[in-house]
N, C-alpha and C positions, 0 to 999 in steps of 0.2 A: 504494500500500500504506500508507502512511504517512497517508492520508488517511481509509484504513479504521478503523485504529488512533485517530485523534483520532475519528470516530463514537463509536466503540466505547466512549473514555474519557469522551463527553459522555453518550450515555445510561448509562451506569455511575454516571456522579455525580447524572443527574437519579431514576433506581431509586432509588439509595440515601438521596437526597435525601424521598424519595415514602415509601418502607420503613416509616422512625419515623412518619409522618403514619397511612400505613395500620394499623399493628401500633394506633394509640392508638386505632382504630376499636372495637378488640376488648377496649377495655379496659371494666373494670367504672365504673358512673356513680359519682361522687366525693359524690354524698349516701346517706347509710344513712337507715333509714326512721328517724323520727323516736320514735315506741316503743325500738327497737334503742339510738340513742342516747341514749334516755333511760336505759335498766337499765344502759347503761356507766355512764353519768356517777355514778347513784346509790350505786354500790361504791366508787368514787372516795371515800377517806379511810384512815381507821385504826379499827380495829372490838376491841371487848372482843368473844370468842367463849367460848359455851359449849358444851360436847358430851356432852349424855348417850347414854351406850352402852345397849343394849336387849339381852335374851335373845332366843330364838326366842318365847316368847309376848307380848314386849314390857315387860318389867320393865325401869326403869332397875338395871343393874347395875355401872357407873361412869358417874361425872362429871369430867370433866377443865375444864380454864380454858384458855386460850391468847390467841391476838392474830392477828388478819390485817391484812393492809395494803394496799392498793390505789392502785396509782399509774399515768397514762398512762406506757408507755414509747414510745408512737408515739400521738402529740397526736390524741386525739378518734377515734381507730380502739384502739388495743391495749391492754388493762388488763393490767398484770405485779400478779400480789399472792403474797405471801408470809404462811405459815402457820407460827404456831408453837403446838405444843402439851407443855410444860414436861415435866409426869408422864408422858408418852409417849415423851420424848426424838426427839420431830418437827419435822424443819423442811419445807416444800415450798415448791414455784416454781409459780405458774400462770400462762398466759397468758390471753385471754379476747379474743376479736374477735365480730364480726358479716361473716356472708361475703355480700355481698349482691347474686352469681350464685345461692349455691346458697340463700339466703335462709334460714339459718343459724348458730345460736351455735355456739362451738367453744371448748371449754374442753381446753389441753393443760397436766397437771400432772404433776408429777414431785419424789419424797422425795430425800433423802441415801443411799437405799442406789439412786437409779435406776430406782425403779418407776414406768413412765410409763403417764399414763392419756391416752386421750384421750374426751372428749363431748363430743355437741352433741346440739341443740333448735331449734326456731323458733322461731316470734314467737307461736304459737297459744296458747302455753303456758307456765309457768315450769317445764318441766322437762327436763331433758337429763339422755342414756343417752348411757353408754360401751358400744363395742366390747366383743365379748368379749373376757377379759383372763386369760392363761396364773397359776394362782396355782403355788405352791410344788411342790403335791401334783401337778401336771399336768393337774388340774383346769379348768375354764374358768368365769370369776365374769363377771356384769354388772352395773353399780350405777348408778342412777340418784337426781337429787338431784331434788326438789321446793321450789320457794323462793315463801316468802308473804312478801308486802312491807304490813307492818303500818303503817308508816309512812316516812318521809324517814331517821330514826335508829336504826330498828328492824326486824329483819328476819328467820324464821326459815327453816330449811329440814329436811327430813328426806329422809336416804341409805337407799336400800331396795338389797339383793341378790337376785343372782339367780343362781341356778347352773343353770337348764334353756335359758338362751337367751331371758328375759323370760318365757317361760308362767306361772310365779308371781312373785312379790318377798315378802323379809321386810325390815321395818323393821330398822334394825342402829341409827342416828343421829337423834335429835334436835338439833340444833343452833340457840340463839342467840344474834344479833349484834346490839350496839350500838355504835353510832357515839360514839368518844372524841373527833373531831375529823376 
């Protein structure tokens, strides 16, 4: 019996031993496409933003100034950037990866009152849609951002909504961004 039990303890430790080697089988490859890590790296800094607000026909009807920031918080995978918009009384947290199973951006942000958004996009394109998103009124919005990369210091994007589930969008945001550093 006793001799059963030492089997038993050897392949227990050789399984377990085997387990971490198998499980790393299933893990994702440790380079992201090289485009992917390029759009991280470029937000990588501190950005003067601007944001003109639009009406339903597209009138700017405010302009606000603010700041974003962008820094790795997980080296060469995770961008954290924070937003502030002064006359708005806004601050927000985003995160920003590249998921490269689902081959995939993923922008997950979140304000001061707890409004989390999440979106993503591919590589096909600079643009990422959010999930539908419960608004106040019970309503359901979706908003998707467009980003044109003018240069290395320069960068715009514009936020369009949606309240049918994507079938239209209206422009809401203009937005741009210069690199202070």
């Amino acid at each position: 019996m006793r001799r059963s039990s030492t089997k038993f303890q050897a392949l227990l430790c050789i399984l377990l031993g085997v387990l971490p080697a198998a499980s790393a089988l299933g893990q994702p490859p440790n380079e992201i496409p090289a485009e992917a890590q390029r759009r991280l790296e470029m937000i990588i800094g501190d950005w003067q933003s601007t944001w003109e607000h639009l009406d339903a026909d597209g009138n700017v009807i405010h302009k606000s100034e603010g700041t974003e920031s962008a820094r790795w918080t997980i080296e060469d995978r995770v961008v954290e950037m924070t937003t502030v918009v002064p006359d708005r009384g806004s601050t927000s947290k985003a995160l920003m990866f590249y998921n490269q199973i689902e081959e995939q951006f993923y922008l997950i942000s979140v304000d001061q009152r707890g409004d989390l958004w999440l979106l993503s996009g591919g590589l096909d394109s600079y643009v990422i849609t959010s999930r539908p998103h419960r608004q106040p009124d019970g309503s359901e919005m979706m908003i998707r951002f467009t980003h044109f990369e003018d240069d290395d210091d320069h960068f715009r994007a514009v936020m369009e909504s949606s309240s049918d589930d994507g079938a239209t969008w209206t422009k809401r945001t203009h937005q741009t961004l210069v690199r202070v550093k």
